[in-house]
MARRO-350078 format. One record per residue (C-alpha): x, y, z; residue in one letter. Coordinates in steps of 0.05 Angstrom, whole numbers, plus 5000, padded with zeros to 4 digits. Example, Ala and Ser with C-alpha at 12.3 -4.5 7.8 and 13.67 -1.06 7.14 Angstrom:
524649105156a 527349795143s 
This chain:
500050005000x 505850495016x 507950404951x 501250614926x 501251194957x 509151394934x 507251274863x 501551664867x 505552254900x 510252214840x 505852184794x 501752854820x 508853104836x 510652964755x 503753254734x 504853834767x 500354374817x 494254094783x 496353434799x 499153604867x 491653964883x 487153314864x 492452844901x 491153204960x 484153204952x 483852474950x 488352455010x 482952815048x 477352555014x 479451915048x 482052145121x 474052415121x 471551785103x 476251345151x 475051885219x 467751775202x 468251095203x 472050985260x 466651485289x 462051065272x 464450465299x 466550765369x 473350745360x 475550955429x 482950985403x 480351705375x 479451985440x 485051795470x 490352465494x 497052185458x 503652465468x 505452485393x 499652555331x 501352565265x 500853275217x 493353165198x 487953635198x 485453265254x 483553655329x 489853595372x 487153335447x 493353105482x 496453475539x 503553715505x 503454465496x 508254355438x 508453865387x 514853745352x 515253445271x 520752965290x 522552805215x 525153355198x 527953555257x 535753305262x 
């Protein structure tokens, strides 16, 4: 699946801004549809305060006044 997702990144990446645009619509298209889901089903991993959350457009609800992005941080 990773792989997918690469390919597809450099294929919008080769395509250019247009290309870029729709890949990222996709992308949220489908983090929608997945929190709903999980919603859906009660996930009650969703709720949880974590230390670290991934750069999404998702709420952040843990207690760490600062969140670092540790990839690109060396």
């Amino acid at each position: 699946m990773r792989s997918l997702v690469n390919t597809s990144f450099g294929l919008a990446d080769r395509i250019g801004n247009e290309g870029l645009k729709e890949f990222e619509r996709k992308m949220k298209e489908f983090h929608t549809w997945a929190s709903d889901k999980l919603e859906e089903c009660g996930d009650s991993n969703k709720n949880k305060k974590r230390k670290y959350v991934p750069m999404t457009q998702e709420e952040y609800k843990g207690t760490v006044d600062r969140v670092f992005n540790t990839y690109t941080m060396h």
